[in-house]
mmJSON file of the N, C-alpha and C atoms, coordinates in Angstrom:
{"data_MODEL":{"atom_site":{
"group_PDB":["ATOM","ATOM","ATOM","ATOM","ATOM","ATOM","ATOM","ATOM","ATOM","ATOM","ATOM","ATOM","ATOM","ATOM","ATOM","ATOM","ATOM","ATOM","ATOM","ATOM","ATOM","ATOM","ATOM","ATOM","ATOM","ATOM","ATOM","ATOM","ATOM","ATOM","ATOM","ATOM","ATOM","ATOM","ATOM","ATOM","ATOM","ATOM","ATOM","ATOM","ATOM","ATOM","ATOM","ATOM","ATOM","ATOM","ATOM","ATOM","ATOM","ATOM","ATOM","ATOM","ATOM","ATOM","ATOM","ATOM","ATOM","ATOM","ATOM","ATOM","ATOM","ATOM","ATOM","ATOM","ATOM","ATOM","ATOM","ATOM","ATOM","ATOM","ATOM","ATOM","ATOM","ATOM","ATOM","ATOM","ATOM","ATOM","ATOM","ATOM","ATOM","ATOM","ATOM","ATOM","ATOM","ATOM","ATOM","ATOM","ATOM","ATOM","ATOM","ATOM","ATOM","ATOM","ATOM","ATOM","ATOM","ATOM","ATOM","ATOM","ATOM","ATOM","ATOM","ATOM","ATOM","ATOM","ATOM","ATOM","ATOM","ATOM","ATOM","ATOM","ATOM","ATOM","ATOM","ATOM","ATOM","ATOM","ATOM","ATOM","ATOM","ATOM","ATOM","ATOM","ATOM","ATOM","ATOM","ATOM","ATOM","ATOM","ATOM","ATOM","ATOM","ATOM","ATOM","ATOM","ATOM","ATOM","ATOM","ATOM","ATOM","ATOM","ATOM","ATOM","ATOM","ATOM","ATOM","ATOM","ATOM","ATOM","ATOM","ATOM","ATOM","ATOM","ATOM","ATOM","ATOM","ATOM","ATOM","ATOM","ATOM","ATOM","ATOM","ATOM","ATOM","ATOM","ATOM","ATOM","ATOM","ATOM","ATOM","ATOM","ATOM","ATOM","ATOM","ATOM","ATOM","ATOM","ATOM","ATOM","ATOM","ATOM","ATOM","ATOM","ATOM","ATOM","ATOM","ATOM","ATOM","ATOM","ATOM","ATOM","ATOM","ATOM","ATOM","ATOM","ATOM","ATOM","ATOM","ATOM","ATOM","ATOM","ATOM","ATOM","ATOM","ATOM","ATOM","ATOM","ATOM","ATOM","ATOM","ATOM","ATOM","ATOM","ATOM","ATOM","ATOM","ATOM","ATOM","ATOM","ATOM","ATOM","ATOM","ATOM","ATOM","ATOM","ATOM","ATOM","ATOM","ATOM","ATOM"],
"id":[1,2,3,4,5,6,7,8,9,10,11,12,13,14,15,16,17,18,19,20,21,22,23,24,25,26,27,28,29,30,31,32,33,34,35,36,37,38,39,40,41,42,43,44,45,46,47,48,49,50,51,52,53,54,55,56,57,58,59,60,61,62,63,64,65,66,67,68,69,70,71,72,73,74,75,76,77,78,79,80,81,82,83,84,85,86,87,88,89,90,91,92,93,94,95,96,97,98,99,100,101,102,103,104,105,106,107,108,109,110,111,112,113,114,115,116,117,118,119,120,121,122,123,124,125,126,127,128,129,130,131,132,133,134,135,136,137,138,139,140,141,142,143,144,145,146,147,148,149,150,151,152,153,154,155,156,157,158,159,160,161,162,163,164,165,166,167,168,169,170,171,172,173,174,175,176,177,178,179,180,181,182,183,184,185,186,187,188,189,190,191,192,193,194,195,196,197,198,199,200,201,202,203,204,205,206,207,208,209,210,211,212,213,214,215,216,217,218,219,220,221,222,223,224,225,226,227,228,229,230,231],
"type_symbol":["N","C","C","N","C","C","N","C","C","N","C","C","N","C","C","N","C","C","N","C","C","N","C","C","N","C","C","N","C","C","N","C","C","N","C","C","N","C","C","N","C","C","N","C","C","N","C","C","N","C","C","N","C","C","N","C","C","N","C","C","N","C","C","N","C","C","N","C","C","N","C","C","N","C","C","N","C","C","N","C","C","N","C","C","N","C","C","N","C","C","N","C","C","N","C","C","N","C","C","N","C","C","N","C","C","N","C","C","N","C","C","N","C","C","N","C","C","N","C","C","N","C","C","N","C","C","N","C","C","N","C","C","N","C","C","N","C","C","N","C","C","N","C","C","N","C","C","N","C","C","N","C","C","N","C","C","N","C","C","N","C","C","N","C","C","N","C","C","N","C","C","N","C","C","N","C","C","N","C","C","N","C","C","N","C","C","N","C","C","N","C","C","N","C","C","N","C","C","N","C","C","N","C","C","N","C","C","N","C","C","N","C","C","N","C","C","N","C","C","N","C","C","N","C","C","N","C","C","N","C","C"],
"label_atom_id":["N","CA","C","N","CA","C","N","CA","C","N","CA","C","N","CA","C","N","CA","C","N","CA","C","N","CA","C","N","CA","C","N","CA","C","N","CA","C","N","CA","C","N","CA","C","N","CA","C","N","CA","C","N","CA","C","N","CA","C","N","CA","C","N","CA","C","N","CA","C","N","CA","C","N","CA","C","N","CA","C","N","CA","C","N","CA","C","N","CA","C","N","CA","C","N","CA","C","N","CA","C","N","CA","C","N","CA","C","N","CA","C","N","CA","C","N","CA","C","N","CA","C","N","CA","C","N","CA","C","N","CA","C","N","CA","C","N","CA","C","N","CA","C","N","CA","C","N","CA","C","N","CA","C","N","CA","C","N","CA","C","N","CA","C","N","CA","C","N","CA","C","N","CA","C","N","CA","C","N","CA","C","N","CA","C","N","CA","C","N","CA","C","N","CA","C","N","CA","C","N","CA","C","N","CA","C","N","CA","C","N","CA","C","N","CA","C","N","CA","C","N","CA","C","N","CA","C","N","CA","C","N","CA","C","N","CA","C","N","CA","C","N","CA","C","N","CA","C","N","CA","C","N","CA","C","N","CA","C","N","CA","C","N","CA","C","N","CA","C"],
"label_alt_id":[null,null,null,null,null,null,null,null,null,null,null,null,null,null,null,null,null,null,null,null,null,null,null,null,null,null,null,null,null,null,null,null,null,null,null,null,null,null,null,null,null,null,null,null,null,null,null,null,null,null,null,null,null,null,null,null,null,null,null,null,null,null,null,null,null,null,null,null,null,null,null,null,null,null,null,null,null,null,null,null,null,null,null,null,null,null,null,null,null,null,null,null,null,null,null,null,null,null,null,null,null,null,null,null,null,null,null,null,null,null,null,null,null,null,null,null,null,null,null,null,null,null,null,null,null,null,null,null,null,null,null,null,null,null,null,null,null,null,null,null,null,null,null,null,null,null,null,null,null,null,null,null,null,null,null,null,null,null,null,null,null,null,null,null,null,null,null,null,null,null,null,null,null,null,null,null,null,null,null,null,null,null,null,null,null,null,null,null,null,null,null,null,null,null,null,null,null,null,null,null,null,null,null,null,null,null,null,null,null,null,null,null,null,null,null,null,null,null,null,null,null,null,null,null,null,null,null,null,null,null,null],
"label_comp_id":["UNK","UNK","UNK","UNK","UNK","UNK","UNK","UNK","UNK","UNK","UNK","UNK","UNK","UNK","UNK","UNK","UNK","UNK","UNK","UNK","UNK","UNK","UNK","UNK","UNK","UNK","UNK","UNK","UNK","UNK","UNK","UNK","UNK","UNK","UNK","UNK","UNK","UNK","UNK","UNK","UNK","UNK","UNK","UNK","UNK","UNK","UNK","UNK","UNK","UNK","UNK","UNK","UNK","UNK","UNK","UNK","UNK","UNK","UNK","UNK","UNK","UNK","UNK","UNK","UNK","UNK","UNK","UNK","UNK","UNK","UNK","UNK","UNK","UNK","UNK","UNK","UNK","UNK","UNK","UNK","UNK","UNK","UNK","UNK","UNK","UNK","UNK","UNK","UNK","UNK","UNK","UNK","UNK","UNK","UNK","UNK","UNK","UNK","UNK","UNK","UNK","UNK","UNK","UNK","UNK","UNK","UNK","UNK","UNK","UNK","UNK","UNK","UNK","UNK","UNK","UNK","UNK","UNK","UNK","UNK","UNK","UNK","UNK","UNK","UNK","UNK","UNK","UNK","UNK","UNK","UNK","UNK","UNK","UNK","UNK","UNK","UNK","UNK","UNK","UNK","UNK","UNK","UNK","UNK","UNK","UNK","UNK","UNK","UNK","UNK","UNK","UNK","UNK","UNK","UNK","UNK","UNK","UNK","UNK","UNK","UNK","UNK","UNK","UNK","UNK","UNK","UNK","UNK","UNK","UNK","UNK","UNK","UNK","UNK","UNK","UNK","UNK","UNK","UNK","UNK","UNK","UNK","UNK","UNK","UNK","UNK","UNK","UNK","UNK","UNK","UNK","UNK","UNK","UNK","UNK","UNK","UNK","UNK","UNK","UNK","UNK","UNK","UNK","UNK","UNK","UNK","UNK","UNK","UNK","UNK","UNK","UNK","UNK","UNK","UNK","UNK","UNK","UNK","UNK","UNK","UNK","UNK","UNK","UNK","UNK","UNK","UNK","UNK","UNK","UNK","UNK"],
"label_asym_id":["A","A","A","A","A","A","A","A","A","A","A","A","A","A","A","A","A","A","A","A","A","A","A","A","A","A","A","A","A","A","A","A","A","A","A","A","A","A","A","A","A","A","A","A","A","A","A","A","A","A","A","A","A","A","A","A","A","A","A","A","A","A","A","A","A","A","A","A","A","A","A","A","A","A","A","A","A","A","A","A","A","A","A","A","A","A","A","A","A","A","A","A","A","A","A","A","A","A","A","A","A","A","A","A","A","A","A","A","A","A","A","A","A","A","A","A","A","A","A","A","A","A","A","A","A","A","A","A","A","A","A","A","A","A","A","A","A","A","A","A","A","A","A","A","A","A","A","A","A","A","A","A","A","A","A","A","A","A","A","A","A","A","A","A","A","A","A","A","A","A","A","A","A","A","A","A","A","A","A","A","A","A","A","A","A","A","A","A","A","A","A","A","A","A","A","A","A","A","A","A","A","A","A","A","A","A","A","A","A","A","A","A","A","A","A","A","A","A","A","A","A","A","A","A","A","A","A","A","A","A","A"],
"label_entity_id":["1","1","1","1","1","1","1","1","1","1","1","1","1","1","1","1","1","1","1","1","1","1","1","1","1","1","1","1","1","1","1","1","1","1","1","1","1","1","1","1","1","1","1","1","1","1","1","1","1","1","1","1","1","1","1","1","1","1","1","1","1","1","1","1","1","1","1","1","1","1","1","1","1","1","1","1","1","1","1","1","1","1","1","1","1","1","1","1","1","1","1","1","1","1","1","1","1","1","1","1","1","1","1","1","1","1","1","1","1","1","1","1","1","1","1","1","1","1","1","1","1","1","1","1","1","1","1","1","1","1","1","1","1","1","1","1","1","1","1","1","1","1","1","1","1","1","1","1","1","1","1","1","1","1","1","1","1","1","1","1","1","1","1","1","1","1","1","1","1","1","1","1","1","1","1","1","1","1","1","1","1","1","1","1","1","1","1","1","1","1","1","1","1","1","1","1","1","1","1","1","1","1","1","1","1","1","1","1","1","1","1","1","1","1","1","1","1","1","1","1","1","1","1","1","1","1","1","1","1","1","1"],
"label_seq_id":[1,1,1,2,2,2,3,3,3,4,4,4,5,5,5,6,6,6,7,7,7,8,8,8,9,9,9,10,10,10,11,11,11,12,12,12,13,13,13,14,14,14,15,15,15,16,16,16,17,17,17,18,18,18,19,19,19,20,20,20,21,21,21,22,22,22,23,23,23,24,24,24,25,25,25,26,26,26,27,27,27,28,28,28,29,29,29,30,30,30,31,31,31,32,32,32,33,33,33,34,34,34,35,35,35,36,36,36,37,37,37,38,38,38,39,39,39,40,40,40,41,41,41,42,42,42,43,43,43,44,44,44,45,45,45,46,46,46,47,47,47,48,48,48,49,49,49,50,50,50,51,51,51,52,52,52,53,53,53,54,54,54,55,55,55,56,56,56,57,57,57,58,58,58,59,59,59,60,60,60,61,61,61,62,62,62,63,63,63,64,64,64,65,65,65,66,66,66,67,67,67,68,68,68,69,69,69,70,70,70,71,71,71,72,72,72,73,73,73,74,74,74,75,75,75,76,76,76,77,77,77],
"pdbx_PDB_ins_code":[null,null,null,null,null,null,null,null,null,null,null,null,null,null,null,null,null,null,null,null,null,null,null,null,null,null,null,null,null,null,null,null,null,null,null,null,null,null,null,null,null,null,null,null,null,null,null,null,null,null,null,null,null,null,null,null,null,null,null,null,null,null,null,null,null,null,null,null,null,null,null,null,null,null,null,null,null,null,null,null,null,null,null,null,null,null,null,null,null,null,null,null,null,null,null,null,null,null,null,null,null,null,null,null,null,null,null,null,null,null,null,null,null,null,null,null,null,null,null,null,null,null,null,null,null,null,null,null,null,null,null,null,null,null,null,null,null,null,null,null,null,null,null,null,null,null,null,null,null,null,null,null,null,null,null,null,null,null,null,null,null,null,null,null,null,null,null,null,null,null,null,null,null,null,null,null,null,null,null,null,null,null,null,null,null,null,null,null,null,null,null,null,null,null,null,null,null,null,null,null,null,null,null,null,null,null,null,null,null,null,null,null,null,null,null,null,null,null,null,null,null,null,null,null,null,null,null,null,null,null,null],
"Cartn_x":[-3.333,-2.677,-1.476,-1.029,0.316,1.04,2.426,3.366,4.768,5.17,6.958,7.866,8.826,10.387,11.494,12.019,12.898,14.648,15.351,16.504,17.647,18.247,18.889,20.034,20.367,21.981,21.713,20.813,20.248,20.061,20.241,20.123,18.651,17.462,16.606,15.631,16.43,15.391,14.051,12.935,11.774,11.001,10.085,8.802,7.576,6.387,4.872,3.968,3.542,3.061,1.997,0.892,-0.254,0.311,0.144,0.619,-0.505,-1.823,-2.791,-2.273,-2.069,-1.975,-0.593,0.236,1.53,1.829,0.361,0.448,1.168,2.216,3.087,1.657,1.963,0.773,1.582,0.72,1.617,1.956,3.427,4.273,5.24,5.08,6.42,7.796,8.519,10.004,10.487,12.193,12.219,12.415,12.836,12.896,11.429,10.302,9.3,9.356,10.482,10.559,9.229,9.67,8.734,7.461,6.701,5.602,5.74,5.603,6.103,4.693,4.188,3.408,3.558,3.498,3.757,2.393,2.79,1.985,1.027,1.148,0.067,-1.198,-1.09,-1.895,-2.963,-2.326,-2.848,-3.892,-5.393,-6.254,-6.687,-5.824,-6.332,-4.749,-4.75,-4.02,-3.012,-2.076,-1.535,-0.673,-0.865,-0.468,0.968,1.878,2.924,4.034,5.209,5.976,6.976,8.066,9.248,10.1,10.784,11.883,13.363,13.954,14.965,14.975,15.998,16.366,16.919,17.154,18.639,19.134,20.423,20.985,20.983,20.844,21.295,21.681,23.156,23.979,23.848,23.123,23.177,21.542,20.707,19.822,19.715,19.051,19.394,19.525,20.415,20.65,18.769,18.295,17.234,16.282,16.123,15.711,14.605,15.668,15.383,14.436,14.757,13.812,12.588,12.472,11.439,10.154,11.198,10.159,9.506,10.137,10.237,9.33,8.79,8.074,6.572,6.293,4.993,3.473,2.796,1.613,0.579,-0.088,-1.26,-2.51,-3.429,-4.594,-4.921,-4.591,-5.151,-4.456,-4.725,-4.303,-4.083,-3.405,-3.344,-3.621,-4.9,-5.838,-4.858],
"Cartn_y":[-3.626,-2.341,-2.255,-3.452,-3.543,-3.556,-2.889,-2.68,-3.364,-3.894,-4.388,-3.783,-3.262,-2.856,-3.953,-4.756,-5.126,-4.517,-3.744,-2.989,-4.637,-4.32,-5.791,-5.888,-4.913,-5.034,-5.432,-4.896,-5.034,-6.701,-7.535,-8.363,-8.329,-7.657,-8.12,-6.758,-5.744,-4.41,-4.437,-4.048,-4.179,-3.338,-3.221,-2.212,-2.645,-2.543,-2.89,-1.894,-1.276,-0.185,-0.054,0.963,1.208,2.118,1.749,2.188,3.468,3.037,4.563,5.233,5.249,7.001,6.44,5.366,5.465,4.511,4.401,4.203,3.104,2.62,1.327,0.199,-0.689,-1.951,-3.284,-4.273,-5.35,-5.737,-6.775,-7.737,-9.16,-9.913,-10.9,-10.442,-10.32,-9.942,-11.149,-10.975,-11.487,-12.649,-13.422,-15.039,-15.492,-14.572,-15.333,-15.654,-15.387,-15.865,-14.427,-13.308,-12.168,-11.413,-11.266,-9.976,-8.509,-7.941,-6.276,-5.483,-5.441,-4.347,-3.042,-1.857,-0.961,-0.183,0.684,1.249,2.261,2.884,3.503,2.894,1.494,0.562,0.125,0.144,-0.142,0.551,0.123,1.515,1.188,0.157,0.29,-0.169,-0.415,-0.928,-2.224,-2.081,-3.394,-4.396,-3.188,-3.989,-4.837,-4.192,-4.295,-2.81,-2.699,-1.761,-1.976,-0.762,-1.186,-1.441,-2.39,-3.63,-2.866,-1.809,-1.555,-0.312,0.158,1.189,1.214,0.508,0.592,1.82,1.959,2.37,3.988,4.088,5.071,5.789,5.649,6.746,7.835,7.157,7.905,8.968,8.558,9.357,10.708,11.442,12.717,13.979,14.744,15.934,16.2,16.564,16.825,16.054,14.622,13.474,13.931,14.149,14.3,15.521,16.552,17.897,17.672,17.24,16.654,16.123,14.751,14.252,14.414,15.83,17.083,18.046,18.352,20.174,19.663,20.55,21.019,19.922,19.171,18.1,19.154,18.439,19.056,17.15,17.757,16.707,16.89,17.926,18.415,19.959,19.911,21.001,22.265,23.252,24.013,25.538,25.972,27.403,28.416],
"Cartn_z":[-17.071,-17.164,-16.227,-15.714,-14.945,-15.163,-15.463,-15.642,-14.602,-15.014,-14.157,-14.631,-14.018,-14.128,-13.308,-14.087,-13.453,-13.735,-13.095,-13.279,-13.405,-14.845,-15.625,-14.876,-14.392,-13.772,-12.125,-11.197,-9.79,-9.888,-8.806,-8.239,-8.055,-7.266,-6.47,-6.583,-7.335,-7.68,-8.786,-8.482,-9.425,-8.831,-9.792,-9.515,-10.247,-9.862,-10.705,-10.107,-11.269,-11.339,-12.394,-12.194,-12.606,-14.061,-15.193,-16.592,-16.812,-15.803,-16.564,-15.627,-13.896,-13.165,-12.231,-12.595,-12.309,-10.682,-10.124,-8.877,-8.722,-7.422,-7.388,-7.086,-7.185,-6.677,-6.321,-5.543,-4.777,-5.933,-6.11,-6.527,-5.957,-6.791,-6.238,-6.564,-5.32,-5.864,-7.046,-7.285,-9.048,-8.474,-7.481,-7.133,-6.743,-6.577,-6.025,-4.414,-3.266,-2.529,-1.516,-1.976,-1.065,-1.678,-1.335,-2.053,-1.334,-2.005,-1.88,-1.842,-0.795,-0.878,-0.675,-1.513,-1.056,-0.071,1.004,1.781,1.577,0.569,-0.376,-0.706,-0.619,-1.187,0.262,1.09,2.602,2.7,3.591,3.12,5.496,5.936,7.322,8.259,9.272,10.356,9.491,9.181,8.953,10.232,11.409,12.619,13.098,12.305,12.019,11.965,12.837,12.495,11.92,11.4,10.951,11.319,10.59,11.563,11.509,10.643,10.762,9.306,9.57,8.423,7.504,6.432,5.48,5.298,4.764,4.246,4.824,6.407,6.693,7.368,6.441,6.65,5.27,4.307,3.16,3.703,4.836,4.654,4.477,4.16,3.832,5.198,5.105,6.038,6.833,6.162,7.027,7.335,7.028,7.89,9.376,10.279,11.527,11.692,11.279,11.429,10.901,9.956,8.738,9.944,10.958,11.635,13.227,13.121,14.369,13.745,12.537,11.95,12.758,12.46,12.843,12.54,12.665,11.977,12.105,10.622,10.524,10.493,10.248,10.082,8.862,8.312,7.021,6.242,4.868,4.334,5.039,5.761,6.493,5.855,6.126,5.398,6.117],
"occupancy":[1.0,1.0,1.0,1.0,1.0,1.0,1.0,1.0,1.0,1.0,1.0,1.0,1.0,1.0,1.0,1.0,1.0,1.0,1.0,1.0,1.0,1.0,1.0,1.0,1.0,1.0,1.0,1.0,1.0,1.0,1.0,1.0,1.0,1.0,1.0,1.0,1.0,1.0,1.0,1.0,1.0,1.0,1.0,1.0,1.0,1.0,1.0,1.0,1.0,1.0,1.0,1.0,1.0,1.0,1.0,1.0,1.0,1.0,1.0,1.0,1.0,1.0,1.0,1.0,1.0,1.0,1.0,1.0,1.0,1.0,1.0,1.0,1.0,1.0,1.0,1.0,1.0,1.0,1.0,1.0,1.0,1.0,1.0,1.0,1.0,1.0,1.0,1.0,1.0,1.0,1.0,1.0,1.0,1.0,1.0,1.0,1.0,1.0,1.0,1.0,1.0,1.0,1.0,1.0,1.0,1.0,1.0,1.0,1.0,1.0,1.0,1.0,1.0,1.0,1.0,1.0,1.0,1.0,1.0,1.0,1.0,1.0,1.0,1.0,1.0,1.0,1.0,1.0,1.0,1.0,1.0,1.0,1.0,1.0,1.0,1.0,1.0,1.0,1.0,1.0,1.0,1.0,1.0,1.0,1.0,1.0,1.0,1.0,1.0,1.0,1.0,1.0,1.0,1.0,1.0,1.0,1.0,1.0,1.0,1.0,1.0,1.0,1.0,1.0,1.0,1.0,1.0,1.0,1.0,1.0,1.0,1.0,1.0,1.0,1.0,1.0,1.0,1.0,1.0,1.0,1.0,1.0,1.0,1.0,1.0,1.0,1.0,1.0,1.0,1.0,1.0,1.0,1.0,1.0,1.0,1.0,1.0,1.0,1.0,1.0,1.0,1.0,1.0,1.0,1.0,1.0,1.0,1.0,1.0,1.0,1.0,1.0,1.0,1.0,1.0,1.0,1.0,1.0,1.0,1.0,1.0,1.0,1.0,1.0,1.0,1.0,1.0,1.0,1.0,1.0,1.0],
"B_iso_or_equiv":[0.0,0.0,0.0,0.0,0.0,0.0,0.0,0.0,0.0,0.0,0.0,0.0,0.0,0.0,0.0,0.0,0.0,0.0,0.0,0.0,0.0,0.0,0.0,0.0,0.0,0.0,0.0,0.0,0.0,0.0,0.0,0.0,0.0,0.0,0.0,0.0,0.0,0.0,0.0,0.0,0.0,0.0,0.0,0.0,0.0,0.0,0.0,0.0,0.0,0.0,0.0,0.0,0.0,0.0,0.0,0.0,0.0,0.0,0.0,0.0,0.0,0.0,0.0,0.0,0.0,0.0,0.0,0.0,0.0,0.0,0.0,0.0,0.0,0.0,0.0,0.0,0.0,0.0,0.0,0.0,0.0,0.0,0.0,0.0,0.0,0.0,0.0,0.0,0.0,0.0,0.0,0.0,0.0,0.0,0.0,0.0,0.0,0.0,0.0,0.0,0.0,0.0,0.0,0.0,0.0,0.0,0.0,0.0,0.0,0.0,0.0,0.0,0.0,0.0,0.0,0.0,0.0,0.0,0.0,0.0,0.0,0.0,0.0,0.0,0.0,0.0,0.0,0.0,0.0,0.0,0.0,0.0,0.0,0.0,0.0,0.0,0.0,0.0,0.0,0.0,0.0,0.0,0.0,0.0,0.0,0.0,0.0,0.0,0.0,0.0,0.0,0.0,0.0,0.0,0.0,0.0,0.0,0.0,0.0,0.0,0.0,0.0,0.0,0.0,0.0,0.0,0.0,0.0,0.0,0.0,0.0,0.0,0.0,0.0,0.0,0.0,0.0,0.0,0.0,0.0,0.0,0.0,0.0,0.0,0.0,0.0,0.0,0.0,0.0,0.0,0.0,0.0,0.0,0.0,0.0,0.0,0.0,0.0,0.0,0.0,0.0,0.0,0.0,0.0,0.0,0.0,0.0,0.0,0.0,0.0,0.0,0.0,0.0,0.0,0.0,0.0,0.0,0.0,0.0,0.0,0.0,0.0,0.0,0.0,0.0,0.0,0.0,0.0,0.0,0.0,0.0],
"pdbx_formal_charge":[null,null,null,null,null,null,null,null,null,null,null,null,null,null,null,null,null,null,null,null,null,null,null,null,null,null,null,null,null,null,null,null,null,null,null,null,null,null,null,null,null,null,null,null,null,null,null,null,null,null,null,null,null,null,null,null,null,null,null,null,null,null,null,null,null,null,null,null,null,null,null,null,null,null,null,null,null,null,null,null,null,null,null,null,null,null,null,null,null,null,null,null,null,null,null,null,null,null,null,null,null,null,null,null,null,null,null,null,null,null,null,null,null,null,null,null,null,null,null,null,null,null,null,null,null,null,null,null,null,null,null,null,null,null,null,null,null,null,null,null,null,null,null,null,null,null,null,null,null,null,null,null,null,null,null,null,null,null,null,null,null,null,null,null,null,null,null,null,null,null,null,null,null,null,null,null,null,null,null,null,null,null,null,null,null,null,null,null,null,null,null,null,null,null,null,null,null,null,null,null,null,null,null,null,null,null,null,null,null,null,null,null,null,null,null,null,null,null,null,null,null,null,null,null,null,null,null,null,null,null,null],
"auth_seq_id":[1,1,1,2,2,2,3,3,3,4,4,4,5,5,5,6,6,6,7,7,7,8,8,8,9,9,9,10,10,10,11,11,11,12,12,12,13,13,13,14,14,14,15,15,15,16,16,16,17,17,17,18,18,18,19,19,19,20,20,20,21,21,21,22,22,22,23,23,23,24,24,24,25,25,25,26,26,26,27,27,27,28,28,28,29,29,29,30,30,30,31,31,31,32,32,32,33,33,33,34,34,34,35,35,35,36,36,36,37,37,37,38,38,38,39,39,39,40,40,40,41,41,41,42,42,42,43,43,43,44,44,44,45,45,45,46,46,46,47,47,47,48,48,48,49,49,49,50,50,50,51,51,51,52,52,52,53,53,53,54,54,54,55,55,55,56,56,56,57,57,57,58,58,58,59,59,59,60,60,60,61,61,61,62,62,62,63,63,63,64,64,64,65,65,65,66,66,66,67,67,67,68,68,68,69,69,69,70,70,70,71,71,71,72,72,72,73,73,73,74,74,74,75,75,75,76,76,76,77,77,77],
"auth_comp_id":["UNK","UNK","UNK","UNK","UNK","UNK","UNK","UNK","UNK","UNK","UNK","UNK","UNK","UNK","UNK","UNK","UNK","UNK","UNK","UNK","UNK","UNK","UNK","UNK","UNK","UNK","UNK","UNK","UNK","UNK","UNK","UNK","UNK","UNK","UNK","UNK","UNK","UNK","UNK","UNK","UNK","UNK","UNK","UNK","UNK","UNK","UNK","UNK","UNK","UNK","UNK","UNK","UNK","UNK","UNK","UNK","UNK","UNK","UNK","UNK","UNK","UNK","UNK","UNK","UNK","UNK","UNK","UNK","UNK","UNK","UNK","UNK","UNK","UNK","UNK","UNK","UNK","UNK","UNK","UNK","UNK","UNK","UNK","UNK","UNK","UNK","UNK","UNK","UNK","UNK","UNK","UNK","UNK","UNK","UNK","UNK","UNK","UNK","UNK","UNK","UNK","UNK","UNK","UNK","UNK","UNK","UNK","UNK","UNK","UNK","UNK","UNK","UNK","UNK","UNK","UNK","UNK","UNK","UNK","UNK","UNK","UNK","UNK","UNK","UNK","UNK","UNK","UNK","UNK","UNK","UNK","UNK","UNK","UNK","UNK","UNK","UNK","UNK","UNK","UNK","UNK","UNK","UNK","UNK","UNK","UNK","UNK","UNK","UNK","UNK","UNK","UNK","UNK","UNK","UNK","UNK","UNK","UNK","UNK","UNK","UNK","UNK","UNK","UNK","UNK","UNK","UNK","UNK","UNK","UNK","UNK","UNK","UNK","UNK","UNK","UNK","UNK","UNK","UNK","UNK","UNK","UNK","UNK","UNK","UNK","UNK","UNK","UNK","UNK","UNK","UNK","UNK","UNK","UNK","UNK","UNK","UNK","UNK","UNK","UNK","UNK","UNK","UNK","UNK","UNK","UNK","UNK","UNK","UNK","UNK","UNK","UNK","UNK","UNK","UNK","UNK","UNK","UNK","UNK","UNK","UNK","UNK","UNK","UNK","UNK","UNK","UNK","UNK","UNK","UNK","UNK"],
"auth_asym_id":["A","A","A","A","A","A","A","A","A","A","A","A","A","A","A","A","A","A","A","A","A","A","A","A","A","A","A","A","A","A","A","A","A","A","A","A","A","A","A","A","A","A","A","A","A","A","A","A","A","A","A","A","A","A","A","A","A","A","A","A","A","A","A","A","A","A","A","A","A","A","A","A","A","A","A","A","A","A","A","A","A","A","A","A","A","A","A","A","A","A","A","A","A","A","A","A","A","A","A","A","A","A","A","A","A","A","A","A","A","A","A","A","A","A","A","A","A","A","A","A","A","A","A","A","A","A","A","A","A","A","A","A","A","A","A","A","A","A","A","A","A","A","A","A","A","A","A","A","A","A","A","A","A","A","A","A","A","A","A","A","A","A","A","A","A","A","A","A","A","A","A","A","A","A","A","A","A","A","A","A","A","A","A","A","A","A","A","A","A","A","A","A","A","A","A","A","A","A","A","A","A","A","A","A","A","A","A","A","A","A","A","A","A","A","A","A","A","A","A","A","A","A","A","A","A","A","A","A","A","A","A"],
"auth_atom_id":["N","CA","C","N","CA","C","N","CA","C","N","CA","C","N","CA","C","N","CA","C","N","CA","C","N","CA","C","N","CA","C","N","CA","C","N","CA","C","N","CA","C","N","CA","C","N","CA","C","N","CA","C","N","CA","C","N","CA","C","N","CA","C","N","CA","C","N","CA","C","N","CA","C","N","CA","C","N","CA","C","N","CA","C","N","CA","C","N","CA","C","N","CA","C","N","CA","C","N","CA","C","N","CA","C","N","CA","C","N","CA","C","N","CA","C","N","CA","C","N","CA","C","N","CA","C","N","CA","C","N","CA","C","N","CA","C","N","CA","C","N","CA","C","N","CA","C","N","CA","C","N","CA","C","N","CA","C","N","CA","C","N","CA","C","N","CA","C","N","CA","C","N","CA","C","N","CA","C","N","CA","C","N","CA","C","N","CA","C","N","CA","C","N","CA","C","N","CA","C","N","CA","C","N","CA","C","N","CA","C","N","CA","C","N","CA","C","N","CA","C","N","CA","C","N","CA","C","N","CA","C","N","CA","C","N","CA","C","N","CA","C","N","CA","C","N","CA","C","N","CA","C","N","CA","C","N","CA","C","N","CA","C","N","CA","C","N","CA","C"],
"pdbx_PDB_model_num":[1,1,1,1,1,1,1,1,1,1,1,1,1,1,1,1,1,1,1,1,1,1,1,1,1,1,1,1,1,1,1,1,1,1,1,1,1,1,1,1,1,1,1,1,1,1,1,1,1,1,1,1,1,1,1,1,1,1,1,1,1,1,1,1,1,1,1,1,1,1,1,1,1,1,1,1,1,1,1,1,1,1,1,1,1,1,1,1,1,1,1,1,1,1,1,1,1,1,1,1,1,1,1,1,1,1,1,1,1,1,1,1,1,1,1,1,1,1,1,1,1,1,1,1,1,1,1,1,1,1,1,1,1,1,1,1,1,1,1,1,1,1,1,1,1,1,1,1,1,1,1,1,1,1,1,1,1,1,1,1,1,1,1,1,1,1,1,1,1,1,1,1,1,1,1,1,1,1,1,1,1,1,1,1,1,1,1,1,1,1,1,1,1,1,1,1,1,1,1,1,1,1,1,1,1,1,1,1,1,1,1,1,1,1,1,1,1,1,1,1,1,1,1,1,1,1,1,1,1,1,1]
}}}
């Protein structure tokens, strides 16, 4: 029930994804050289942080506040 998107014009863009509830799931990028897990998929510690940011200057205006609001633990009653 796995689904691939590879975008024909992109160099190195793809996606594999769950065709019944949409969810992304691991893949080999299109050379085979990387596997893509997405973090959704993670269910503990992968013990690893992120190495850098792309692309931003395009990030969006509220970025920063976003990771300044308020945390909850849970749905907030």
């Amino acid at each position: 029930m796995i689904k691939r998107f590879d975008l024909p014009e992109a160099v190195r863009f793809s996606n594999c994804f769950c065709s019944e509830c949409g969810s992304q799931v691991p893949y080999l990028s299109r050379d085979g050289s990387a596997l893509a897990i997405p973090a959704g998929c993670l269910d503990g510690d992968p013990e690893i942080v992120p190495q850098a940011n792309i692309f931003w200057v395009e990030r969006s205006c509220w970025f920063e506040q976003g990771s300044e609001a308020e945390r909850f633990s849970r749905y907030p009653t």
